[in-house]
C-alpha positions as a Markdown table, in Angstrom:
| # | Residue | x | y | z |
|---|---|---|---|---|
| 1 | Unk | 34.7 | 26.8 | -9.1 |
| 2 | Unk | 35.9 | 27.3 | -5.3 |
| 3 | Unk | 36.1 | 24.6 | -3.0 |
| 4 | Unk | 34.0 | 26.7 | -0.7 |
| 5 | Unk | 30.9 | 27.3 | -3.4 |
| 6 | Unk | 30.9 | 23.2 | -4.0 |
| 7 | Unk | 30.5 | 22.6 | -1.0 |
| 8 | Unk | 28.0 | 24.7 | -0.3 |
| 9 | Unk | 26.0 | 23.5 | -3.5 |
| 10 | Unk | 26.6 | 19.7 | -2.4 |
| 11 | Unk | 25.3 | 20.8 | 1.0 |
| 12 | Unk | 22.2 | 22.6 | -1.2 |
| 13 | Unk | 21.4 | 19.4 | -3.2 |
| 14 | Unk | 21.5 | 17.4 | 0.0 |
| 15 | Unk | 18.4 | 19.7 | 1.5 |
| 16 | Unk | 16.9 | 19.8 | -1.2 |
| 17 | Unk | 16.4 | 16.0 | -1.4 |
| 18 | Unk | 16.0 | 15.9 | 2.5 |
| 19 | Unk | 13.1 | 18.2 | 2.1 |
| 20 | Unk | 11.7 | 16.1 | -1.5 |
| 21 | Unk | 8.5 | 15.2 | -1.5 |
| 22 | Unk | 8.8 | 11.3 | -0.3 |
| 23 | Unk | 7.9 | 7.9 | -3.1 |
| 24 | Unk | 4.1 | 6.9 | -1.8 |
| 25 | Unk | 4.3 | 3.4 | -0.2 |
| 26 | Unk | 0.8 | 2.4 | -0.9 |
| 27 | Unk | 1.2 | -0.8 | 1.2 |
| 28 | Unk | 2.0 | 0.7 | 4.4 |
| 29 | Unk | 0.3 | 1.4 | 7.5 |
| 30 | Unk | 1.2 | 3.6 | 10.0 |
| 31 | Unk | 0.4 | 1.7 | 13.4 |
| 32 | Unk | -1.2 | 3.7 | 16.7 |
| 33 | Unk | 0.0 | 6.7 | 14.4 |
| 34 | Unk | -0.9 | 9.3 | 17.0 |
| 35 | Unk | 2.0 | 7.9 | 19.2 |
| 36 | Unk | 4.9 | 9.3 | 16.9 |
| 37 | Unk | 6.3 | 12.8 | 18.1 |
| 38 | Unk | 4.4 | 14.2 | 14.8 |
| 39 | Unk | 1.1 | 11.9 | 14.1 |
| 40 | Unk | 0.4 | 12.0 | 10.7 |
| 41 | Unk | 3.7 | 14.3 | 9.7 |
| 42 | Unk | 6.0 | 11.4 | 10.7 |
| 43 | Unk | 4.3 | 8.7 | 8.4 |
| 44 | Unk | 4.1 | 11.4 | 5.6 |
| 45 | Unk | 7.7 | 12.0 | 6.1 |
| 46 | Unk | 8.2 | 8.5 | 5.3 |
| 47 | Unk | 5.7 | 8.0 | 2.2 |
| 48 | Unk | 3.4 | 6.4 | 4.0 |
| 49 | Unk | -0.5 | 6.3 | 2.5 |
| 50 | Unk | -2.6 | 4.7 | 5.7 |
| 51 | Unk | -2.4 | 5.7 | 9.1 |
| 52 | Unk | -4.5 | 4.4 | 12.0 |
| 53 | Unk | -6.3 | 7.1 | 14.9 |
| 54 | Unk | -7.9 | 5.7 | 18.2 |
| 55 | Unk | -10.8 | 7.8 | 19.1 |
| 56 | Unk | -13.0 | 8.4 | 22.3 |
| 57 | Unk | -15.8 | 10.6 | 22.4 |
| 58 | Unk | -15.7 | 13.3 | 25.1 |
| 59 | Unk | -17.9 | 16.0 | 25.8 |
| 60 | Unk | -18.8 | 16.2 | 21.9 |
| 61 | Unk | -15.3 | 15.9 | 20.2 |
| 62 | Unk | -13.6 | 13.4 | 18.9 |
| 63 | Unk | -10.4 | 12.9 | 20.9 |
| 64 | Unk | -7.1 | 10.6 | 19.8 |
| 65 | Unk | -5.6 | 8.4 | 22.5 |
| 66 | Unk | -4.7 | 5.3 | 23.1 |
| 67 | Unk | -6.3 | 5.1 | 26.4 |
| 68 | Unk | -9.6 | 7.4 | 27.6 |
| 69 | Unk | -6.6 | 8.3 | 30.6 |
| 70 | Unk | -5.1 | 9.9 | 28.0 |
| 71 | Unk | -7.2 | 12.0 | 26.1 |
| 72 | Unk | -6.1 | 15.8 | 25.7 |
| 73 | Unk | -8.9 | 18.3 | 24.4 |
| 74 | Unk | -6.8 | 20.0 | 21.8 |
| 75 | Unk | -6.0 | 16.4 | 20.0 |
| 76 | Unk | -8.3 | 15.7 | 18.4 |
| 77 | Unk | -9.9 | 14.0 | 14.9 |
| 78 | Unk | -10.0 | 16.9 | 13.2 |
| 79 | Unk | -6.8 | 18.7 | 14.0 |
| 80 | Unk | -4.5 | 15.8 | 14.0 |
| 81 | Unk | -5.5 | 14.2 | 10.8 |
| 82 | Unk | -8.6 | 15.9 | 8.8 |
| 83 | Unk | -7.8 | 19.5 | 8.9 |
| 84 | Unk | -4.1 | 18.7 | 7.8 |
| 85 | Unk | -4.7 | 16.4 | 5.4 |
| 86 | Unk | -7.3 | 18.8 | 4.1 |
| 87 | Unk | -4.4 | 21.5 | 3.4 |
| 88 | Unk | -2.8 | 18.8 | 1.5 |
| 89 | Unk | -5.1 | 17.7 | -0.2 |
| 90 | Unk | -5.4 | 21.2 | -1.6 |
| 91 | Unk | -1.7 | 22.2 | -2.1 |
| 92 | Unk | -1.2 | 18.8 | -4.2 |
| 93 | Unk | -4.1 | 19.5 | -6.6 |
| 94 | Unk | -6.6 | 16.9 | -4.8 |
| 95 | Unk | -4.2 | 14.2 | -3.6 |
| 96 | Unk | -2.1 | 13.6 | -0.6 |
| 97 | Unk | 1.2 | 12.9 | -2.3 |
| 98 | Unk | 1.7 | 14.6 | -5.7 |
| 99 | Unk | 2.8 | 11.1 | -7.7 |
| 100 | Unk | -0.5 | 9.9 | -7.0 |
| 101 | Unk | -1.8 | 12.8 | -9.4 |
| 102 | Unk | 0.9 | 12.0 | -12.1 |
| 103 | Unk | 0.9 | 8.3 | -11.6 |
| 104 | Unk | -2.8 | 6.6 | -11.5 |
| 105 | Unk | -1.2 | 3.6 | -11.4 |
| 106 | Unk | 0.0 | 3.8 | -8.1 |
| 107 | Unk | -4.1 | 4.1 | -6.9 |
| 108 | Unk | -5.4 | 1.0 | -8.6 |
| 109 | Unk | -7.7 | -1.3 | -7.5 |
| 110 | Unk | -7.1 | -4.8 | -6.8 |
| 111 | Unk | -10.0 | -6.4 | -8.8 |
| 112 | Unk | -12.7 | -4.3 | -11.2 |
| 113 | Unk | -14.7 | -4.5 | -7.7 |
| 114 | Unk | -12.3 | -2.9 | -5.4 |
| 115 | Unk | -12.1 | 0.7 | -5.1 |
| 116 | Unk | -9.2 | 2.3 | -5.5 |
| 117 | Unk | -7.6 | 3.9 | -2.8 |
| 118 | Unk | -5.2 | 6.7 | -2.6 |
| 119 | Unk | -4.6 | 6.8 | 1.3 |
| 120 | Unk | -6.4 | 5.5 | 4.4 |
| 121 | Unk | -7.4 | 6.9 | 7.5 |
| 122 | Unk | -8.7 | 4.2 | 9.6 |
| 123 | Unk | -10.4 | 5.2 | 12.5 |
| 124 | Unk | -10.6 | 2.9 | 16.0 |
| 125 | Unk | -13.6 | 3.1 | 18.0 |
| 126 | Unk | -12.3 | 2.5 | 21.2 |
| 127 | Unk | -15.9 | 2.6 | 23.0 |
| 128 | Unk | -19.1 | 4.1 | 22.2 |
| 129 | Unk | -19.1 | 3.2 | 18.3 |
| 130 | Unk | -23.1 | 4.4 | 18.0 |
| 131 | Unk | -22.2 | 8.2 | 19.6 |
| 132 | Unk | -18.7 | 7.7 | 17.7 |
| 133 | Unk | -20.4 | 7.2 | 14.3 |
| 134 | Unk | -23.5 | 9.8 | 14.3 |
| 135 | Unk | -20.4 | 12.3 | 15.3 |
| 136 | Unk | -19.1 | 11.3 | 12.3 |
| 137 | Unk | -22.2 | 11.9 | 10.3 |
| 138 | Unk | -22.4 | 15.3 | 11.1 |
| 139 | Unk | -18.1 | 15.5 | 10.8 |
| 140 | Unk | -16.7 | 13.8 | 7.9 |
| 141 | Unk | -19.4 | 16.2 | 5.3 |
| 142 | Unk | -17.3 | 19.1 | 6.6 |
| 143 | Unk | -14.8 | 17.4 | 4.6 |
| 144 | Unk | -16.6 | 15.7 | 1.6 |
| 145 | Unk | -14.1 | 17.1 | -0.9 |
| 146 | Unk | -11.5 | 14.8 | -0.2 |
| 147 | Unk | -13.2 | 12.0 | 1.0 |
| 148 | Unk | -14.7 | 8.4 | -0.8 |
| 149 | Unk | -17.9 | 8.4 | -0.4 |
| 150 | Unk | -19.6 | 5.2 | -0.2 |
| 151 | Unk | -23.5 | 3.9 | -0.9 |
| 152 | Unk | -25.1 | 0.5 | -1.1 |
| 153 | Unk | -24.3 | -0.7 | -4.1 |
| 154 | Unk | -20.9 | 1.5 | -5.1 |
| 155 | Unk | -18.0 | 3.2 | -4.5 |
| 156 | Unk | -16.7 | 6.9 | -5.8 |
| 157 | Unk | -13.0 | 7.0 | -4.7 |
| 158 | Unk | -11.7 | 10.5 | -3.4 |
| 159 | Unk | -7.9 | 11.2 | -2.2 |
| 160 | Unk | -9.0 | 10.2 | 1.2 |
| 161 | Unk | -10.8 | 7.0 | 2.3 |
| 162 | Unk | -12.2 | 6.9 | 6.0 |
| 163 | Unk | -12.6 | 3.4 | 7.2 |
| 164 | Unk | -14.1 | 2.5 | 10.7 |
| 165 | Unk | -12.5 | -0.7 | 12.9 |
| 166 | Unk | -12.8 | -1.2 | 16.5 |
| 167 | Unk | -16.0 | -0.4 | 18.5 |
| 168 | Unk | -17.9 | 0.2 | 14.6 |
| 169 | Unk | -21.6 | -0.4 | 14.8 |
| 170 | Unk | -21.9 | -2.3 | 11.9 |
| 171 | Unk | -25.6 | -2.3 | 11.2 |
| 172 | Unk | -26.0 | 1.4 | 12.1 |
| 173 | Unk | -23.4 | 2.1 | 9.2 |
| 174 | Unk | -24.8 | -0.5 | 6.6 |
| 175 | Unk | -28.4 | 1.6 | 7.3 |
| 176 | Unk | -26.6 | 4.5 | 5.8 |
| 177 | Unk | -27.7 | 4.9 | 2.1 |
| 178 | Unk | -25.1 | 7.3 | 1.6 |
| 179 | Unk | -21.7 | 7.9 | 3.9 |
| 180 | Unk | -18.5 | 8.9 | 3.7 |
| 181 | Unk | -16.7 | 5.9 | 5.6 |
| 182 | Unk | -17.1 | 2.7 | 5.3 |
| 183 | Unk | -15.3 | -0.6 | 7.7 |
| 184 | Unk | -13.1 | -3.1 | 8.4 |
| 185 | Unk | -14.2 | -6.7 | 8.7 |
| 186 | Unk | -12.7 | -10.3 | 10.0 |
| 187 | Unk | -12.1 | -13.5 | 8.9 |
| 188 | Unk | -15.8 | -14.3 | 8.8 |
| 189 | Unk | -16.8 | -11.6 | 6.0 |
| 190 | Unk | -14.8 | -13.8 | 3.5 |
| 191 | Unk | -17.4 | -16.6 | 4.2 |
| 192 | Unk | -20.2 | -14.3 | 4.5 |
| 193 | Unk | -19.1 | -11.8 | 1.6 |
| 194 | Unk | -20.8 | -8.5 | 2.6 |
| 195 | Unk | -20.8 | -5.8 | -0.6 |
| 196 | Unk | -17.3 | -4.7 | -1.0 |
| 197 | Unk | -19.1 | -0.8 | -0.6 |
| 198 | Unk | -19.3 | -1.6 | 3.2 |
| 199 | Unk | -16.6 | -3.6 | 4.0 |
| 200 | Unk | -13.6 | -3.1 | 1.5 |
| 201 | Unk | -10.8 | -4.1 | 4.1 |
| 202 | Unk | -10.4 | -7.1 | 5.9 |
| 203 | Unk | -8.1 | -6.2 | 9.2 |
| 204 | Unk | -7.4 | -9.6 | 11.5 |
| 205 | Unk | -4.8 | -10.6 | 14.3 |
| 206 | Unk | -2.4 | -12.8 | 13.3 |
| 207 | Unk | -2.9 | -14.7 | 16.3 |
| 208 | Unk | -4.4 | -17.5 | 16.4 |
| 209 | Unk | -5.1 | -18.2 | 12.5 |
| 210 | Unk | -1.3 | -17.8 | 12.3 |
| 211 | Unk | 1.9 | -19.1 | 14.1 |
| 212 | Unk | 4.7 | -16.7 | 15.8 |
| 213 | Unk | 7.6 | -16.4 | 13.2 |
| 214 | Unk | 10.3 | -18.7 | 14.9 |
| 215 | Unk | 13.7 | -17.6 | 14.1 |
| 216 | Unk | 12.9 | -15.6 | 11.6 |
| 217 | Unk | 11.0 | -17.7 | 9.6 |
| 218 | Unk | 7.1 | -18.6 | 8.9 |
| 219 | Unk | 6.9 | -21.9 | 8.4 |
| 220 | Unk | 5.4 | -24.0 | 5.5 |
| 221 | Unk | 1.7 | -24.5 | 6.3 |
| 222 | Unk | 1.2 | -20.8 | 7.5 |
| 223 | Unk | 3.1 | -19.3 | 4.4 |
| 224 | Unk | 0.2 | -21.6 | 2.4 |
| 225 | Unk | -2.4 | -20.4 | 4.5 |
| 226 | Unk | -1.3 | -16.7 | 4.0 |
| 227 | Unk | -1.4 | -16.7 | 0.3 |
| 228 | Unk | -4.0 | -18.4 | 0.1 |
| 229 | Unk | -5.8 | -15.6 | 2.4 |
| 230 | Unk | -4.6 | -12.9 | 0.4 |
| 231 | Unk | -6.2 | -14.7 | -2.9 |
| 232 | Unk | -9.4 | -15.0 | -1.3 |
| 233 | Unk | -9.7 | -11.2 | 0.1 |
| 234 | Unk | -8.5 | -9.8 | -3.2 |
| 235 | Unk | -10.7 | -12.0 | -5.5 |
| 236 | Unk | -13.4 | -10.0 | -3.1 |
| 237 | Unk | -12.4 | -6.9 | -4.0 |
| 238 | Unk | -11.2 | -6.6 | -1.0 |
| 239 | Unk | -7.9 | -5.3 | 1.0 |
| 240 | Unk | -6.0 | -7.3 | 3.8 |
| 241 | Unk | -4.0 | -6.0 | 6.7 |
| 242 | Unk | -3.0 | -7.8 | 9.8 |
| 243 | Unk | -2.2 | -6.3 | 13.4 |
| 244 | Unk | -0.6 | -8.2 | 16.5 |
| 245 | Unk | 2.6 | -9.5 | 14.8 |
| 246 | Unk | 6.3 | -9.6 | 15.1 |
| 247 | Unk | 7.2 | -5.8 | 14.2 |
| 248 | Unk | 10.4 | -7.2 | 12.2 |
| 249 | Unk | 12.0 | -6.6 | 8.8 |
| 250 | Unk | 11.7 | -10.8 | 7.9 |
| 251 | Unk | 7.8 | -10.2 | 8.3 |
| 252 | Unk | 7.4 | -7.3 | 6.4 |
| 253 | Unk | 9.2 | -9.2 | 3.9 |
| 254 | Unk | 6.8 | -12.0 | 4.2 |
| 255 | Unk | 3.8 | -10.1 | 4.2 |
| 256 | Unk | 4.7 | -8.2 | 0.8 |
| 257 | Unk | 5.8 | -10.8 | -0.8 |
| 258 | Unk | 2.4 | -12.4 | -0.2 |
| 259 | Unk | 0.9 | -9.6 | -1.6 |
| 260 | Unk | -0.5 | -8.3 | 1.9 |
| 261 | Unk | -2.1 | -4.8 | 0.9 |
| 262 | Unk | -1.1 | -2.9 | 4.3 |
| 263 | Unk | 2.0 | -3.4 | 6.0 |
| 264 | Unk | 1.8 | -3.0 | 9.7 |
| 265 | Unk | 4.0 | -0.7 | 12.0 |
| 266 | Unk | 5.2 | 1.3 | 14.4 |
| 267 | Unk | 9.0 | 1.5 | 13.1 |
| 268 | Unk | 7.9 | 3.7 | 9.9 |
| 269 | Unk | 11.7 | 4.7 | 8.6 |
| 270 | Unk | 12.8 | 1.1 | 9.0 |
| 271 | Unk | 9.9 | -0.3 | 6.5 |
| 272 | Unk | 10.2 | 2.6 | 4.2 |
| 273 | Unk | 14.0 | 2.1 | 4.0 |
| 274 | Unk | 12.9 | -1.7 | 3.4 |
| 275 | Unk | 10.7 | -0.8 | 0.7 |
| 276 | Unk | 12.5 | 1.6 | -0.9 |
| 277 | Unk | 15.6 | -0.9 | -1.0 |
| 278 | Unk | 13.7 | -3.6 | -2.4 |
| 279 | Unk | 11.6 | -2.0 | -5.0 |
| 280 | Unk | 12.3 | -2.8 | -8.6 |
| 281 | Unk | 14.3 | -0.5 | -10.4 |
């Protein structure tokens, strides 16, 4: 064989895994996701199974921005994140990454009372969370294929699982006998213990429950506490992700060796390179 034809099969072999289909990370989170150059594309690039949309409503639609300042009318809910997701969900066979087909495993709950979760699309009321929510009534049907739909008393996983956090009108949503999204709750929940159904992720600062990392570090009495946190939200059935905390490798670290379920970021190559370096082979 010529020089010339290895190379060019070499330089074949390299697309081709360029182009692969990425590993699902079903512990990360893709952070103000709409901010990337490609929201959504960029943390699927990267394997990533949760990403996070701001929303305002404006003049009837669903628009993704940080700040109302911001908003552009051709951004919004549905064609940044549901309509593309929707293709997906259909080219893979009913899931967003094809290994989540072939390897259940990968999907499974934390206790017999969690539901399993394939990949998260968590939704940030910004303002307005009763106008947000009956949007979303009338929305998230349009995609009831792919989506977990949630009742009172139980939970029937789908590829995609819509969870409400900022502005969410929480009593509005618990009202619903049947929906297709359910929400994030604090601290607080663990002590109240709401049905898993309604409130299967716990999302919290880190600050104040938690010190700063100092040089890298968490110290003693907060890596204690942590653990201890994540026991409590699992035994629930429930998930745990913080936001507001150092953005750095030594706290992803810290955060999945405690057994934190979503890994918050902005930097979404640098945790999957983390992950993928320190998975078990």
């Amino acid at each position: 064989m010529s020089l010339r034809r290895s190379l060019f099969l070499v330089t074949l072999a390299a697309a081709a895994l360029v182009h692969a289909d990425p590993v699902p990370l079903p512990r990360t989170h893709a952070h103000n996701d709409y901010e990337h150059k490609r929201p959504l594309f960029d943390a699927l690039d990267q394997g990533f199974c949760s990403v996070e949309a701001d929303v305002y409503l404006v003049n009837g639609e669903l628009l993704v921005a940080h700040n109302r300042t911001d908003v552009k009318p051709e951004r919004t809910l549905q064609a940044l994140y549901l309509d593309p997701l929707r293709e997906r969900f259909k080219r893979f066979g009913g899931h967003i990454y094809p290994e989540l087909g072939t390897q259940p495993a990968l999907s499974q709950p934390l206790a017999t009372n969690a539901p399993r979760v394939e990949f998260t699309l968590l939704v940030d009321i910004k303002t307005d969370g009763a106008a947000v929510y009956r949007k979303l009534q009338s929305l998230l049907p349009e995609y009831r294929e792919m989506l977990t739909r949630f009742t009172s008393t139980s939970t029937t996983p789908g590829a995609i699982t819509v969870i409400l956090s900022g502005d969410r009108p929480r009593e509005l949503v618990a009202a619903d006998s049947a929906r297709w999204c359910a929400l994030d709750g604090l601290f607080t929940d663990l002590a109240t213990n709401p049905p898993v159904h309604l409130v299967p992720l716990i999302s919290e600062s880190w600050r104040p429950t938690f010190n700063w990392f100092a040089d890298g570090k968490i110290s003693t009495a907060d890596q204690t506490k942590l653990r201890d946190l994540v026991e409590r939200t699992h035994a629930q059935g429930r998930r745990l992700r913080f936001w507001g905390v150092q953005d750095q490798p030594y706290v992803w670290s810290e955060l999945h060796a405690a057994g934190v379920d979503m890994i918050n970021t902005d930097k979404l190559a640098e945790l999957a390179a983390q992950l993928h370096r320190t998975a078990p082979h």
